[in-house]
Each structure stands twice: as structure tokens, then as C-alpha cells.
C-alpha positions as CSV (number, residue, x, y, z in Angstrom):
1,X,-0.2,20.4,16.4
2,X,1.7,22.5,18.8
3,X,4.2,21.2,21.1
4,X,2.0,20.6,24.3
5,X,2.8,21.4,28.1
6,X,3.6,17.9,29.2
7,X,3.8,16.6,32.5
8,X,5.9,14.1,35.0
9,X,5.3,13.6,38.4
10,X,7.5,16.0,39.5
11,X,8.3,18.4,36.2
12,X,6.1,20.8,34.0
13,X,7.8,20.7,31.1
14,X,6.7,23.9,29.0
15,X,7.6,25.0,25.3
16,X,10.8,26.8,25.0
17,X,9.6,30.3,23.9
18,X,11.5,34.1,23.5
19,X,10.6,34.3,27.3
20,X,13.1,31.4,28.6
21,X,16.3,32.9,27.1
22,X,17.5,34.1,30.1
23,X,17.0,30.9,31.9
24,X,18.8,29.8,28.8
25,X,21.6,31.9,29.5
26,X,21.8,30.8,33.0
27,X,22.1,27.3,32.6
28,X,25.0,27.7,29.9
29,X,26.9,30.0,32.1
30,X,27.9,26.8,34.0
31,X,31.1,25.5,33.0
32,X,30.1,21.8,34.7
33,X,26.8,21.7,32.7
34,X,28.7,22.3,29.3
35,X,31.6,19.9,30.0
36,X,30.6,17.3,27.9
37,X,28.9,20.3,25.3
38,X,32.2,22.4,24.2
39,X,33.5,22.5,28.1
40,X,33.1,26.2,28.7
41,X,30.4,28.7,29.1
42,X,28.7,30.1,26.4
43,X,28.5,33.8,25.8
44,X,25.2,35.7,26.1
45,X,25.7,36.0,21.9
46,X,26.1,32.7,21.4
47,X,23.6,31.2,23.3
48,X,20.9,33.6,21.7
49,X,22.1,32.5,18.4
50,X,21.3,29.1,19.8
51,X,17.7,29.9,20.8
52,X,17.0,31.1,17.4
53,X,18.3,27.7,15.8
54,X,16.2,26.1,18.8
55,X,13.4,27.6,17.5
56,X,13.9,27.1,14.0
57,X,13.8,23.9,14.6
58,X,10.0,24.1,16.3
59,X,8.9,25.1,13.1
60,X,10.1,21.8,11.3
61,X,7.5,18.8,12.9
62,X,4.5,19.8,14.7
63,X,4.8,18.9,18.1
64,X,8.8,18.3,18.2
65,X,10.8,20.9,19.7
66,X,12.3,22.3,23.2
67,X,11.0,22.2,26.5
68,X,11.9,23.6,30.0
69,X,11.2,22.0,33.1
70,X,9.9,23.6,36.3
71,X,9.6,22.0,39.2
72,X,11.9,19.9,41.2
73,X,10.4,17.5,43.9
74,X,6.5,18.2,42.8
75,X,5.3,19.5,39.8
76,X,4.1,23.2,39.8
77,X,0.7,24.0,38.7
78,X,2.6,27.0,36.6
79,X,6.1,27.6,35.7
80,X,5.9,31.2,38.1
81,X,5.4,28.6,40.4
82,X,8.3,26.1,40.2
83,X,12.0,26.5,40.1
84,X,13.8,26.0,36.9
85,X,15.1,22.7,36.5
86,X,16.5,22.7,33.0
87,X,15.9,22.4,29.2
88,X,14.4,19.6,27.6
89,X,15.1,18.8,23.8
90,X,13.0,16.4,21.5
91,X,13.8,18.1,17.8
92,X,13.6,16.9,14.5
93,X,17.1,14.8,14.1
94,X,20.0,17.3,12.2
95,X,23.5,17.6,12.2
96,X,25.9,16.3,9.6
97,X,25.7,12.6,11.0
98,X,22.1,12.8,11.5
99,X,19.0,11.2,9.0
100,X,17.0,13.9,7.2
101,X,13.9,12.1,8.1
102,X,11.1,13.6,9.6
103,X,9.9,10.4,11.5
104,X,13.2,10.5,13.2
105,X,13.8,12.9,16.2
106,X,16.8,13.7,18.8
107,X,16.2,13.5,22.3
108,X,18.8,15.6,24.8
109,X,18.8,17.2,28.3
110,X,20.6,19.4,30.0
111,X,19.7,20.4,34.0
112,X,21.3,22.8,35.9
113,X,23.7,21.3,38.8
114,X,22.0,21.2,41.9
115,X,19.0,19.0,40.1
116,X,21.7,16.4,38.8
117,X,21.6,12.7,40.0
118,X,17.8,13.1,41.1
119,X,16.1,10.9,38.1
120,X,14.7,14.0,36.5
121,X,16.4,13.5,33.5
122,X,15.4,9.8,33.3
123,X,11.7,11.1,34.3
124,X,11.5,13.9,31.7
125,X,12.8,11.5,29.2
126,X,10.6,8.7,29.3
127,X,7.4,11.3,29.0
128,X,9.6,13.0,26.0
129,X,9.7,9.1,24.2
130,X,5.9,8.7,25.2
131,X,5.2,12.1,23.3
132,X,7.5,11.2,20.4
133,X,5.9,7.5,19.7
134,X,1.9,7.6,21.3
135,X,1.2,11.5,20.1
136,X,3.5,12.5,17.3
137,X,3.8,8.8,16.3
138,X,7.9,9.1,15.2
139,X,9.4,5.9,13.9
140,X,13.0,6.5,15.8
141,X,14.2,8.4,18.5
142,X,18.3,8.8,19.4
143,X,20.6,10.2,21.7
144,X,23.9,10.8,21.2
145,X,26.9,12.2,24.0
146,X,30.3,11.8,24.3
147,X,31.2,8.4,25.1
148,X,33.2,9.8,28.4
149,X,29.7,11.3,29.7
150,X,28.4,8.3,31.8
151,X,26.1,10.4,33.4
152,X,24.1,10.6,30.0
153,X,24.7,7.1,29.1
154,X,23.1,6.3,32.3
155,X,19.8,8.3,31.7
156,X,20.0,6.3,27.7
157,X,20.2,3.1,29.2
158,X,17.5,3.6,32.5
159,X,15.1,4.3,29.8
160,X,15.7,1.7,27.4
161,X,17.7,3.0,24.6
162,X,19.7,0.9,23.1
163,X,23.2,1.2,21.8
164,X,23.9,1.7,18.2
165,X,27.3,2.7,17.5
166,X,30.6,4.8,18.7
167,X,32.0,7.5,15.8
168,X,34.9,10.0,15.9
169,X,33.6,13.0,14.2
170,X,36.6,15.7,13.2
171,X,36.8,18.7,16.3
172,X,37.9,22.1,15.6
173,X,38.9,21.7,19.5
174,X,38.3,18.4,20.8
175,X,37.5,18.0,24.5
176,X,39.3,15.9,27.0
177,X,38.4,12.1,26.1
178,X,36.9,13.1,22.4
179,X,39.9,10.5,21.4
180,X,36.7,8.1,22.7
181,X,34.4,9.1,20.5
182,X,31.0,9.8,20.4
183,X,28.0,7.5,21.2
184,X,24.5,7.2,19.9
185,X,21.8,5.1,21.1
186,X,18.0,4.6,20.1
187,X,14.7,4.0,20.6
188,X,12.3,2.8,18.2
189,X,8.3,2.8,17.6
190,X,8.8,-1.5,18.2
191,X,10.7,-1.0,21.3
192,X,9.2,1.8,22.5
193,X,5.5,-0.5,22.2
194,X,7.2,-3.9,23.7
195,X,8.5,-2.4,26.7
């Protein structure tokens, strides 16, 4: 199954593809969006490098992946049509603290300023967890940020993710308040079908 266009009722959220990088590269030129993601803007190398993980990691469970949003106060019939909100991530879990379990999956966000503190992440996310547990039918879904970011906690908590557990993983070069560590929270099938 591919990943499908999904929608909220405000956001199109379409599959990240070769043609978003430079909306890619916009979003993580912002210093503010990346504060709690290595705290300073990523260069137009490094954020294609990321693209090509992102969509490595398409390739791994049909129908998981990346996403951008369009849209803003209603949803655009097209993405031409709406204004670029942000990107969207529901990937197969990875990372070194992460299950290798392909009923598992990561949920993340990240929108560019000037849609912050609207409930689009909270919206995006809950159609995300719908995706994950009605069409792709995953067993677990988690989020994890920097304990600091109660912005993202926030959004975890609004949509009913529950928390699981603070670590300290080992920084190269830690961010201001990485001495907090790191939290995850999560979402499972059970939860997700009692809410």
C-alpha cells in the first residue's frame, strides 16, 4: 500500500517526495524550529542527506513514511493551492534506542513558526494515529523530544499518548537542558481503540 494523501479539517497532508526538498530546506533554515532538533539550521547538504534517509525509510512499511502539510485555516483541494505548513513524520521506529519491529512506528512534527500554537500539530497527529492503528494496523506508536520541549509534550499529551520513560542518551554536543533528558511517550492499538 502506498502512503495515502490524508486529510484534517484544515491540512492536506501529502507524501514527502524529491519535489518537497526545498520546502524541506526552508523549514530547517529556521534556528527556532530546530531548537529542540540540534538548535541550529541545517545546511542545504545536510538536509538533502536527510531527505534521502526520509525516504529510505518509505521504502521499509507500506504506508508509513513522511508527509507535508498544506493548508492552514482550511484545507486546500491541492498542495499548489495551500500554503506550506510543515512536515509530518510517521516512519517505521529506528535509532539506537528504538525497537526493530515493524508493528512499531515513530510519530514527529515539525511546522514552520508562524503555524505554531494553532492545534495543527495536535490535528495532524491524531489523523497520523488513526492511519497507523485503523489502516496500517501498527501495534505501537511513540514520540519522543527533549524533555525541555513542552510545546511537544503538549501535542503528546492532547492526543492521548501516554508517558513511558525519561533517558539520557550520550551528545556529541548536548543542547541547553539535555542534562533533562529525553522523553518518550506512546500510543498503543488498546488505547488507541478505547479512547
Amino acid at each position: 500500500m502506498p502512503q495515502p494523501i490524508l486529510r484534517t479539517d484544515r491540512l492536506l497532508l501529502v507524501p514527502l517526495t524529491d519535489r518537497h526538498l526545498e520546502l524541506e530546506i526552508e523549514l530547517d533554515s529556521d534556528p527556532e524550529v530546530l531548537r529542540y532538533l540540534g538548535g541550529h539550521p541545517r545546511s542545504r547538504d545536510e538536509v538533502i542527506a536527510s531527505h534521502r534517509r526520509r525516504m529510505a525509510l518509505t521504502e521499509k512499511v507500506d504506508g508509513l513514511g513522511f508527509w507535508m502539510a498544506f493548508g492552514g485555516s482550511t484545507p486546500p483541494a491541492s498542495e499548489d493551492d495551500g500554503e506550506f505548513v510543515g512536515l509530518f513524520m510517521l516512519p517505521p521506529a529506528h535509532g539506537p534506542d528504538q525497537p526493530d519491529d515493524p508493528t512499531v512506528s515513530d510519530l514527529g512534527y515539525r511546522l514552520a513558526r508562524r503555524f505554531w500554537r494553532q492545534g495543527l500539530a495536535s490535528e495532524a497527529s491524531l489523523v497520523l494515529l488513526q492511519h497507523a492503528f485503523d489502516t496500517i494496523g501498527q501495534n505501537r506508536v511513540i514520540a519522543q523530544t527533549m524533555a525541555t520541549n513542552a510545546g511537544a509534550r503538549g501535542v503528546m499529551e492532547r492526543i492521548g499518548m501516554r508517558y513511558v520513560r525519561t533517558y539520557f542518551p550520550d551528545w556529541d554536543e548536548p543542547l541547553p537542558g539535555a542534562d533533562h533528558g529525553e522523553v518518550e511517550y506512546e500510543m498503543t492499538r488498546q488505547m488507541w481503540h478505547a479512547r
